[in-house]
C-alpha positions as CSV (number, residue, x, y, z in Angstrom):
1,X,0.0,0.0,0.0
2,X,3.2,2.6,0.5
3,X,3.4,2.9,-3.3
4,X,-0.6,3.2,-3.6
5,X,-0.2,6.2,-0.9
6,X,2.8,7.7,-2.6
7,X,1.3,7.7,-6.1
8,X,-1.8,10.2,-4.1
9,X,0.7,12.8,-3.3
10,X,2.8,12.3,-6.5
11,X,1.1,10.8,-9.5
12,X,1.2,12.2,-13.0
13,X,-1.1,12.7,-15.0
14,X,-3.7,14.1,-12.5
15,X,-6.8,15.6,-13.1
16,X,-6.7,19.3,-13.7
17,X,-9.4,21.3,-12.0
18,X,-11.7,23.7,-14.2
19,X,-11.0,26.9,-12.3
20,X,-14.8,28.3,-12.3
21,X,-16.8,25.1,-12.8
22,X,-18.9,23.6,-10.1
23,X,-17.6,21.2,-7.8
24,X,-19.7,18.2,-7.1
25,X,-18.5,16.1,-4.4
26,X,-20.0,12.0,-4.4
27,X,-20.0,9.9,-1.0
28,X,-18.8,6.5,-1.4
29,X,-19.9,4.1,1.0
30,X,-23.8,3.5,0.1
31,X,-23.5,5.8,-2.8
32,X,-20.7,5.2,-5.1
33,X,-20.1,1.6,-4.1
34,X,-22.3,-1.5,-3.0
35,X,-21.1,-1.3,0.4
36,X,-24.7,-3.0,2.3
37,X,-24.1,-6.0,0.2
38,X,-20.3,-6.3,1.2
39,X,-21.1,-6.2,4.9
40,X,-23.9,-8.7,4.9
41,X,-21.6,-10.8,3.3
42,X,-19.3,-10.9,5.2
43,X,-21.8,-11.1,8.4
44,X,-23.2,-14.2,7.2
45,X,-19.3,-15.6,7.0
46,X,-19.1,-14.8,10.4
47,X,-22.3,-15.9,11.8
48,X,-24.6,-18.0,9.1
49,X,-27.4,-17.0,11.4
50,X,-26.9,-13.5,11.8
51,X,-30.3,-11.8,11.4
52,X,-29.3,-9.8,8.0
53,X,-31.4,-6.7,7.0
54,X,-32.2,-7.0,3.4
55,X,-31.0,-4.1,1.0
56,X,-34.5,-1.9,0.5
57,X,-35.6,-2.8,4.0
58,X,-32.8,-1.0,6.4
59,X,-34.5,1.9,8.2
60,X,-31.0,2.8,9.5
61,X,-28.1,4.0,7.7
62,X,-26.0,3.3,10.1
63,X,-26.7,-0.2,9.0
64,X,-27.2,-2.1,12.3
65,X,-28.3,-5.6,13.1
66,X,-32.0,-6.4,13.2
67,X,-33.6,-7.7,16.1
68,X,-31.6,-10.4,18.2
69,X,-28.3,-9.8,16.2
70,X,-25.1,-10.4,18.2
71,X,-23.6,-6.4,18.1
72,X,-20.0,-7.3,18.3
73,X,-20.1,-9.6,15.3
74,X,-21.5,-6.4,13.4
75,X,-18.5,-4.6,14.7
76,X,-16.5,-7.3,13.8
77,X,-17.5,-7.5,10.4
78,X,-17.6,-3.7,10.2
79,X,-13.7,-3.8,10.9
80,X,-12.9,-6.8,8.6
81,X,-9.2,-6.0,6.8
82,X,-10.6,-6.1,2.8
83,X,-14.0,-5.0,3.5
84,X,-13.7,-1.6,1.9
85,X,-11.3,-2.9,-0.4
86,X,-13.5,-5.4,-2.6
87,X,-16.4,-3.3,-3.1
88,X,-18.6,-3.7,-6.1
89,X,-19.9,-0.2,-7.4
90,X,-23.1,1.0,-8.0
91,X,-25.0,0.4,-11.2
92,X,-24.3,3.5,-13.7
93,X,-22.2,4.8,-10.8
94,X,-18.8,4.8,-12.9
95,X,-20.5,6.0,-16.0
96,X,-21.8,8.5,-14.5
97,X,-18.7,10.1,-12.5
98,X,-16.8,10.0,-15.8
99,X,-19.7,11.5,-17.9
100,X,-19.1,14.2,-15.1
101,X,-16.0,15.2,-15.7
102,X,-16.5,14.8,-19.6
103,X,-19.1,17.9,-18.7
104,X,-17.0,19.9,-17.2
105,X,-17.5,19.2,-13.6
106,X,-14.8,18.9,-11.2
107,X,-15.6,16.0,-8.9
108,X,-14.5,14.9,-6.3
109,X,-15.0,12.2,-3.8
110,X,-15.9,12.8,-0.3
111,X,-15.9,9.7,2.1
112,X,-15.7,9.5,5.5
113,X,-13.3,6.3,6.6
114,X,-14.2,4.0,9.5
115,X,-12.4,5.2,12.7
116,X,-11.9,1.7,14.2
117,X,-11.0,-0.1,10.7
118,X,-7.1,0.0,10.6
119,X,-6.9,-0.3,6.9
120,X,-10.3,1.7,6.0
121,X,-8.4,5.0,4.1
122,X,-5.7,3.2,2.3
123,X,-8.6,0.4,1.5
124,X,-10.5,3.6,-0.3
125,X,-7.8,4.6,-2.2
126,X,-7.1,1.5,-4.0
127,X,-11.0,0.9,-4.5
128,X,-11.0,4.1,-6.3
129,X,-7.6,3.0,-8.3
130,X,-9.4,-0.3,-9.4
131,X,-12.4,0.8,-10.8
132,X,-11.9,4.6,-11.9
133,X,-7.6,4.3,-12.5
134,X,-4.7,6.0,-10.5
135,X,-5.2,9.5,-11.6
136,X,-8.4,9.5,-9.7
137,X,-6.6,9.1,-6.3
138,X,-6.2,12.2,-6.3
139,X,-9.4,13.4,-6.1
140,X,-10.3,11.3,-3.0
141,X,-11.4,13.8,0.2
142,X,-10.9,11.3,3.1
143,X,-12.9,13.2,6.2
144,X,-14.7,13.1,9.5
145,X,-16.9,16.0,8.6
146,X,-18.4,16.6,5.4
147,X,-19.4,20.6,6.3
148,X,-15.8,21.6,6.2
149,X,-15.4,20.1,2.5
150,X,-16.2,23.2,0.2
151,X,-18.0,22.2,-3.0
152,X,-21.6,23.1,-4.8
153,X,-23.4,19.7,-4.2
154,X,-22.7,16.4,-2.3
155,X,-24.5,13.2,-3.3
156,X,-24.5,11.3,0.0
157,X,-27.2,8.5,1.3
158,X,-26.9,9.7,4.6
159,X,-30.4,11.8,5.7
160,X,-28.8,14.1,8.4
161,X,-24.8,15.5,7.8
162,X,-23.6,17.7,10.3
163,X,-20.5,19.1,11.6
164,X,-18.9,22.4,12.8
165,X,-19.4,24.6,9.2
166,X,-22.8,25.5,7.6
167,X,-21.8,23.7,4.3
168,X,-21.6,25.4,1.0
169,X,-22.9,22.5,-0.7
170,X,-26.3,21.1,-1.5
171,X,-27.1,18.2,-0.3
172,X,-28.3,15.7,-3.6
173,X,-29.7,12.7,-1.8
174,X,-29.2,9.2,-3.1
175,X,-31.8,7.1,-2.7
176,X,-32.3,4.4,-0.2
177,X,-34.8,2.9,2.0
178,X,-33.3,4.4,4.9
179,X,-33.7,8.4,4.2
180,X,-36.7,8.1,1.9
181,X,-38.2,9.9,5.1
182,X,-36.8,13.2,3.5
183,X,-39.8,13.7,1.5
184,X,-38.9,16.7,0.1
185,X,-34.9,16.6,-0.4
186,X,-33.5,16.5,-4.0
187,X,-33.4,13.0,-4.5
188,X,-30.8,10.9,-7.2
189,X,-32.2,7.7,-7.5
190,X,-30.6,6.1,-10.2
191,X,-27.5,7.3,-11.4
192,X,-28.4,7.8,-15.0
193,X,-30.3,10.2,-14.2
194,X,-28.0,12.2,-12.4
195,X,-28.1,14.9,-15.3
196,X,-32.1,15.9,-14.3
197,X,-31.1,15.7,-10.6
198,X,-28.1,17.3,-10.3
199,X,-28.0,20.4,-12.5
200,X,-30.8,22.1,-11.3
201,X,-28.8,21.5,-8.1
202,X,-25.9,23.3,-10.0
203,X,-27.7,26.4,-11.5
204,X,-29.4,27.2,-8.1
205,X,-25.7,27.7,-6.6
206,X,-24.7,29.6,-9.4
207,X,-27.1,31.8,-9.1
């Protein structure tokens, strides 16, 4: 992983920023990549029993057990070495991130890394590498709060972000069972439509 962590500082060719053009920001976990299906994989490895909250059902995002499930084995899956490192992404997520940038946009991705997971950040990184290529390292914002990250819009699943800035950016929800209580959000549900959800989104901060 040292040559993975060198090549964020130092890589060549990165991607140049388009001083003046909107900056979206994209969450990972839930978001960009499949990370539900990941865990209750690897729950079920730990505990074939383990009472698993189907994708579409989870009223948390914080993605905790259902009823009767064993809390430290969710913690233990939740700090498995590898877990954030074999992530599937999201259908028409990696299409649409590079049709992004084709448009203009500078994007960026804003993640915040496990605290307790000893290999969560450099995990990230190379998860990015893999699916998007090594120039995109560079544009990974690895962060414990999301309001201090300046940008015009953040897609994120999560229904409530706070921290200890008013954030400059909208927040573009992206859709899941488990904040489909904000009603009246801006809502991304599918990525290929991320055109008709986000640049409204866009124009409104321009304005």
């Amino acid at each position: 992983m040292k040559t993975l962590l060198g090549n964020a500082v130092h890589m060549q060719p990165m991607i140049t920023p388009s001083p003046g053009r909107p900056v979206t920001l994209v969450d990972m976990d839930g978001c960009f990549f499949d990370w539900g299906n990941a865990l209750n994989r690897i729950l079920l490895q730990l505990d074939p029993n383990f009472p698993i909250v189907p994708l579409g059902q989870q009223m948390d995002c914080n993605h905790l057990c259902g009823p009767g499930g064993d809390r430290d084995v969710l913690l233990q899956a939740m700090n498995t070495e590898g877990l954030y490192r074999n992530l599937e992404s999201m259908p028409g997520a990696i299409e649409a991130v590079l049709a992004m940038e084709e448009a203009g946009l500078n994007v960026f991705f804003c993640s915040t890394p496990f605290a307790t997971h000893a290999t969560c950040a450099s995990e990230k990184l190379a998860s990015i590498e893999e699916h998007l290529g090594s120039r995109w390292v560079n544009r990974v914002i690895l962060t414990h709060d999301k309001t201090l990250v300046r940008g015009d819009v953040l897609i994120d699943d999560k229904p409530g972000i706070t921290g200890n800035m008013v954030p400059t950016w909208q927040h573009l929800v992206f859709d899941q069972s488990y904040n489909r209580s904000l009603a009246e959000a801006p809502r991304l549900r599918e990525w290929k439509d991320w055109e008709a959800a986000l640049y409204p989104l866009l124009e409104m901060a321009a304005a």
